[in-house]
N, C-alpha and C positions, 0 to 999 in steps of 0.2 A: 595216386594219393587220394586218401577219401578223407580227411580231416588234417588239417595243418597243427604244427608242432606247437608244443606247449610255449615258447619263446615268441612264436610269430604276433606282427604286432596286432593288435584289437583280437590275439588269440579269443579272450573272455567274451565278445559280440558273436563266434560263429555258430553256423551251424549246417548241418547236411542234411539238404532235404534231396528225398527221391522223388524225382518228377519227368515222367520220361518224356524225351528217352535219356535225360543226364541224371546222372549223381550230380547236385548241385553243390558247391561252399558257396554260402552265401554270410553277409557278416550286416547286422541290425543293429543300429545305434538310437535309441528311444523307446519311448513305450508309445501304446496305443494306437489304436485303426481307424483307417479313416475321418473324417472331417467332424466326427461326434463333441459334444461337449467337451473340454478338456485331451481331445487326444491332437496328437501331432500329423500333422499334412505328410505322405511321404513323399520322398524325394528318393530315385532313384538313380545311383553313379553306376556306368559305367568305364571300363580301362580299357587301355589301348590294345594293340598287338605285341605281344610279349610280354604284357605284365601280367599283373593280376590284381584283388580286389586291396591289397595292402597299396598299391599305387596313391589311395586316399586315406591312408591313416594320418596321414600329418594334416590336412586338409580337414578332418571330419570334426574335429573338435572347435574349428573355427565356424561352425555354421551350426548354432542351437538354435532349438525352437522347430525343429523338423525332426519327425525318422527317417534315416538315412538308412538305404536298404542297397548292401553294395557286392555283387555277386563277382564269381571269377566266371569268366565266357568259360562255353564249354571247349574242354580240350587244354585248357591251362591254368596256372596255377593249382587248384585243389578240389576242381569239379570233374569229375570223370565224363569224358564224353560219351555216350551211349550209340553214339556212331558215326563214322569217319566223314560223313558223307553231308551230316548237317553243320558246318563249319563257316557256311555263306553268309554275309547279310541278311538274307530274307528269312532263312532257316533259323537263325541264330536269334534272328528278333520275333518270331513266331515261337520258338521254345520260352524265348524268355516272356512274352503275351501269355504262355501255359501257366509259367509260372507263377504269375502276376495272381493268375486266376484259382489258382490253385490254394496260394495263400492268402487267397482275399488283400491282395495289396492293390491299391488304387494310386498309380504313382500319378501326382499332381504335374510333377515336373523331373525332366531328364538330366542329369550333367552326366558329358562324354567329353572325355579323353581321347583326342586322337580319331582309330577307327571309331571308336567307343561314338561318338560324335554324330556317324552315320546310320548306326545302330539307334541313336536315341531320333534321328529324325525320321527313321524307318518305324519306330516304334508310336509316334505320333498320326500315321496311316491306320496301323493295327490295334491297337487298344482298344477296348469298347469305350473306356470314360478316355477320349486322348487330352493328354498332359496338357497344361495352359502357359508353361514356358520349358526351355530348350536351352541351355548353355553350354557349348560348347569351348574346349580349353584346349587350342592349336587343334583344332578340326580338320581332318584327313577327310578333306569332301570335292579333291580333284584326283582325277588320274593320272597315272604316270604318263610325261608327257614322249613323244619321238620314242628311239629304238627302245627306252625302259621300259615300256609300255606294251612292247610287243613280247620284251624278253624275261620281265619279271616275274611275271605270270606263269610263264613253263617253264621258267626255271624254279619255281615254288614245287609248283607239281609236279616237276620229275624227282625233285628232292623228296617229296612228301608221299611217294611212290615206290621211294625203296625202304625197305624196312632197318636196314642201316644205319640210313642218311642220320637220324636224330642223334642216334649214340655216337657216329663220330662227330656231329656238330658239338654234342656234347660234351666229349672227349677235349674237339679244340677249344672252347669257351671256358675249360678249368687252367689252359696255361696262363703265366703270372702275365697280367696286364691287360688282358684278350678284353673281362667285361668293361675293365675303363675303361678302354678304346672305344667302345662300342656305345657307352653312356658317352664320353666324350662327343663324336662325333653327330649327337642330339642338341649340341649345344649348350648343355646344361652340365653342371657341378657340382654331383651329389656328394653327401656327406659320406665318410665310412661305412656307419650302418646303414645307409643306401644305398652304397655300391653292395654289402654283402647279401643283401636279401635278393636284388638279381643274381647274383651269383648263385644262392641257392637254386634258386628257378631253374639259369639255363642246365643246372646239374643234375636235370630230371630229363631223361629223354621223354616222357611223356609229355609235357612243359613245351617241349623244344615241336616236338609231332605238328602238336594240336596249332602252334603258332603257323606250322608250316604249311598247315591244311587248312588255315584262315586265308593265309597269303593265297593259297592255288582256287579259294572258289572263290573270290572277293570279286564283286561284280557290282561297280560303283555308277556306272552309265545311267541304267534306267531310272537309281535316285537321282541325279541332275540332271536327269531332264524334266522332274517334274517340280523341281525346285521352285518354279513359278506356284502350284499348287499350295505349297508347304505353308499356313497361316497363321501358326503359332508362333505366339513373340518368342526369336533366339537370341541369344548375345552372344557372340562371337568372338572369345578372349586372344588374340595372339601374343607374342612375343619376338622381340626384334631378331633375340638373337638364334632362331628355331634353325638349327640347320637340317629336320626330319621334314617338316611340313613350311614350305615358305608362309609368311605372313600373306604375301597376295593370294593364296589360294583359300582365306576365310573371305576378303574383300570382295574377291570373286564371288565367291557361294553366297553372300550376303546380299549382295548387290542383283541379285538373281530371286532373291527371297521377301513377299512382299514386307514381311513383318522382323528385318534382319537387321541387327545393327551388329558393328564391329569397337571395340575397344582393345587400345596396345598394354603393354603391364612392359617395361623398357628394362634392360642387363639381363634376361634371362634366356631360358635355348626352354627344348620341348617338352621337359620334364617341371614346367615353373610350378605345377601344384606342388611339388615335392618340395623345388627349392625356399620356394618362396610363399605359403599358403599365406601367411600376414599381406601379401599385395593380392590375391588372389580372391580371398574371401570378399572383401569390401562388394567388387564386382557384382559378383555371386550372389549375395544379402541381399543388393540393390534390384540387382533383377529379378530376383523371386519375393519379395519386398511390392514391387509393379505390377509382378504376376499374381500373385497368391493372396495378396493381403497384409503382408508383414509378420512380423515376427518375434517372438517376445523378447528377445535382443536383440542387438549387431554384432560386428566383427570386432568394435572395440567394448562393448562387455565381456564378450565371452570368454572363459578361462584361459589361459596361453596353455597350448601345448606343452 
């Protein structure tokens, strides 16, 4: 895919830039660069494993007063990966630093989703100007722990290995019930038109690839161990009901991090920007609010979704 469908949502924000080695989609909600008179701070979202940059369409309209600059990682959603092999953490936030630089975006601050999460505090190392806050929403910043941990990993990459593997993932992910099962099992309760827009995703074997080639290079070790280094203020949103990423593993990462706090948002599983961006924003505003300066609204000016 090199551009998403006319129906997709914040369709009217995309756009395809080439920056190699990816075909990017990337999706801009504001005007204006950098920290100039009049222009907006940006903020840059990243999404988890398996989604893509629509993961924050419900979310983006609760947070004015920034441009939001929300790209899909390469290898899924609607960015073309330019090669199999850049799909790691370091790789993945070293392309997206190219990218940074390529369109003169100066992101102030990171919000990550999930993997997205380690990605934005990987990108806090690499940036020339690094971000002044970090929030992460159910943050994927431990390892798998015991036998997952030995087995998940080659079983990614032996999947990701055969040329196959995606199109029959793909194949089984179109039987009736396969993607609710699988949002289920995140704990979270999306809406119809939330369940259908994964659906389209896992109906792309390219989509399914790229996820798969995330999983086999994801190398999460050498970032927690430096987690003591890390000194940018993060906020660390969990949710009770996560059943993808437990809540003690932001505690943990936080508790590790000089400048880390954590906050619960209570009934929700791992998808809560989706379900619930009205609890999630507050947060969000608050900490970059701390960090940045403020904002010319909050969460309860800003339009409703």
């Amino acid at each position: 895919m090199a551009a998403p469908p006319h129906d997709w949502p914040l369709r009217a924000q995309s756009q395809v830039i080439r920056c190699r080695p990816h075909d990017w989609h990337v999706q801009v909600i504001g005007a204006g660069r950098g920290d100039g008179p009049g222009n907006l701070a940006d903020v840059l979202l990243l999404h988890g494993a398996g989604a893509s940059a629509h993961s924050f369409h419900r979310l983006a309209p609760w947070l004015p007063g920034y441009r939001l600059i929300i790209p899909d990682l390469p290898g899924q959603g609607f960015t073309r990966a330019g090669g199999m092999l850049r799909l790691g953490l370091d790789a993945m936030a070293d392309d997206l630093t190219a990218l940074c630089a390529d369109q003169g975006w100066r992101p102030r601050a990171i919000i990550g989703h999930s993997a997205g999460a380690a990605i934005a505090l990987r990108l806090t190392e690499m940036l020339p100007d690094s971000p002044q806050a970090v929030i992460g929403i159910n943050a994927a910043l431990g390892p798998f722990d015991g036998f997952a941990g030995w087995l998940f990993p080659r079983l990614a990459r032996a999947m990701s290995a055969s040329p196959f593997m995606a199109a029959i993932l793909t194949r089984l992910s179109a039987r009736p019930g396969q993607v609710e099962s699988l949002l289920a099992a995140t704990g979270s309760n999306l809406d119809p038109q939330g369940v259908a827009l994964y659906r389209r995703l896992v109906s792309d074997p390219r989509h399914v690839e790229g996820t798969l080639g995330m999983m086999a290079q994801w190398q999460l070790e050498p970032l927690i161990a430096r987690f003591a280094q890390i000194a940018v203020p993060c906020l660390l949103l969990v949710s009770d009901r996560d059943r993808a990423v437990p809540p003690g593993v932001s505690r943990e990462a936080a508790a590790r991090m000089p400048r880390a706090a954590c906050a619960v948002i209570a009934g929700f599983g791992h998808l809560v920007h989706e379900e619930a961006p009205a609890q999630v924003a507050p947060h969000v505003l608050g900490h970059l609010r701390r960090c940045l300066g403020g904002a010319p609204m909050d969460a309860a000016t800003a339009a409703s979704p």
